[in-house]
Phi, psi and omega in degrees: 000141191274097086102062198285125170281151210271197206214141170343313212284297186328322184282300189315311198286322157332304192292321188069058160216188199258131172313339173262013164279304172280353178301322156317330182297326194246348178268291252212026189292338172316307236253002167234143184276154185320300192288347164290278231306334184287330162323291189311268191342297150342272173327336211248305164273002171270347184218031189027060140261178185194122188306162193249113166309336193236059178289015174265352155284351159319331170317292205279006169073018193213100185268006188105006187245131160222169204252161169221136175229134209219138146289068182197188194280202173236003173269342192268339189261005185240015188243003197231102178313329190292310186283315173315298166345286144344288199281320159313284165352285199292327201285336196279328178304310183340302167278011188267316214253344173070050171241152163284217164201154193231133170266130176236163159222190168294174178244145181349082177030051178234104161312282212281010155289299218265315202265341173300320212268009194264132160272114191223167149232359134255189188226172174228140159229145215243117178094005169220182202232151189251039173241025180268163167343283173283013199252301185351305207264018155288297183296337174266353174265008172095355215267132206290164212178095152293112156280134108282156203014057162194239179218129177191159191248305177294298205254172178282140189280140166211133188205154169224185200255057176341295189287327174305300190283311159321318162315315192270347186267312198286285212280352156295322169293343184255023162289315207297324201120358161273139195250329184290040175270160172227162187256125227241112160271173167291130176254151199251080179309315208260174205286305210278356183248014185253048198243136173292344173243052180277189171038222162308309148319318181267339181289354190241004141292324193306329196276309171321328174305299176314275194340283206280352165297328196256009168280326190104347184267138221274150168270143163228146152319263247310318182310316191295143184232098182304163169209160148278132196295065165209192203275318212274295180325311183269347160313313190301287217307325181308306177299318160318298189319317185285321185306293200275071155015076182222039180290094202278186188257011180197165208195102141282150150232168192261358173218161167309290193293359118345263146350269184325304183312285208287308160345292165320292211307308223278289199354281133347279169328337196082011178286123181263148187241121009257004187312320220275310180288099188244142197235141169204085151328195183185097177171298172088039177320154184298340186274348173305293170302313142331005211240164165222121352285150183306121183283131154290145218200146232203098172251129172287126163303082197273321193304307158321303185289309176305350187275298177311300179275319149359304170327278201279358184283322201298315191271272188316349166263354187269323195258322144093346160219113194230144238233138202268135171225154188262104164243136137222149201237159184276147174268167160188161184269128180250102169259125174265232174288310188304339193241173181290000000 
């Protein structure tokens, strides 16, 4: 049975005010005194509502929009190659259906700020888990919702196969015989990403893991580097290393643009790639190949994987009750230049 959403009328009778009292609280708070509007509010987060930005679409139950919301800032998702890419995807369903598209990001690290102020009508959410926290007012208001790269049960799933493609990148390189790796990670800005082994990231540290336990060699932290997921993040992280004369002989990173950054930096160093350097990314962006040397990569559909959910947001607000569905989709290692 489908879900009713709730509505002004829901709040007012909780608050025990009048609907045209809360329309004010979210239009019009001056025009109310403190203990209503707290009033209101209260009720109003007690039964996840959140006014609807765009109410003059209420006629039509649409407003034509759907939204992705990335845990990360919007300069770190418009510097990461990986979301064009992404957003391609989802755009070609977008233009199939002539709806728009909203890129959101956090709000002083408030997810559920962000996600009450999107006039949207679903979300893609990129990168979070639906039992987190701030994901709650998505289920309780009902609001139709696609994970990506992350775990969930009510709503529908897109995944690829993170631990698989990690696995194949660490152990072809300690096949070559390097021992020396150091691994480039998601650095985790925000209170919900900051255990190094959540999401995406730890599923595809897990796969590294596998390599070098089944290699015989012990894990340490120490291989890990947090970074930021852009070009300019793995130049930093690259440089940091050589000043502290930590130069290993081989470089994972969990993203391309990652990757690509060290490339640059060893370059710049004067590092021959791969005799001095050996690289093995992870996304396998149009900028992988193309790069000289063409960076070995670890691929991912990324461009699919945004179609596919674009795909399924699309079909459940079209169908209006929708059955939570599961992909994971596959990697494989793709080798260039960078490795021997």
């Amino acid at each position: 049975m489908t879900k009713q959403r709730i509505t002004i009328s829901d709040v007012a009778k909780k608050a025990g005010v009048s609907p045209t009292a809360v329309s004010f609280a979210f239009n019009k708070p001056e025009q109310l005194g403190k203990e209503t509007l707290e009033r209101i509010f209260e009720a109003a987060r007690e039964l996840g509502y959140a006014a609807n930005p765009y109410a003059r679409a209420l006629h039509s139950g649409s407003i034509g929009s759907l939204g992705v919301l990335v845990p990360q800032s919007i300069s770190s998702i418009f510097s990461n190659p990986f979301f064009a890419a992404f957003l391609q995807g989802m755009g070609v369903m977008c233009d199939e259906k002539g709806i728009g598209l909203l890129t959101l990001a956090v709000q002083d690290n408030n997810l559920e700020a962000a996600i009450a102020k999107a006039p949207v009508d679903g979300f893609v959410l990129v990168g979070l888990n639906e039992d987190h926290e701030e994901v709650a007012p998505l289920i309780k208001r009902n609001i139709p919702t696609v994970i990506v790269d992350g775990d969930g049960s009510q709503f529908s799933t897109v995944n690829v196969d993170d631990e698989g493609g990690a696995y194949q990148a660490a152990k072809y390189l300690l096949d070559q015989g390097h021992r020396d790796i150091r691994i480039l990670t998601f650095e985790t800005p925000y209170n919900h990403l900051e255990y190094v082994y959540f999401g995406v990231g730890g599923r595809r540290l897990r796969g590294y893991q596998r390599a070098f336990q089944e290699a015989g060699l012990d894990w340490n932290d120490e291989y890990l580097v947090p970074t930021i997921a852009s070009i300019e993040g793995g130049q930093d992280s690259f440089m940091q290393l050589m000043a502290q004369k930590r130069q290993p002989s081989a470089v994972l990173a969990v993203s391309d643009a990652m990757a690509i950054g060290v490339v640059l930096a060893a370059k710049q160093a004067n590092l021959r790639i791969p005799q001095d350097l050996a690289v093995i990314g992870f996304d396998d962006i149009p900028l992988a190949e193309l790069m000289s040397p063409a960076l070995s990569t670890v691929n991912q559909p990324v461009t699919e994987k945004g179609r596919l959910a674009a795909d399924l947001l699309i079909s459940a607000l079209e169908e209006g009750q929708h059955k939570a569905q599961h992909f994971m989709l596959p990697t494989t290692l793709i080798l260039r230049d960078t490795t021997r």
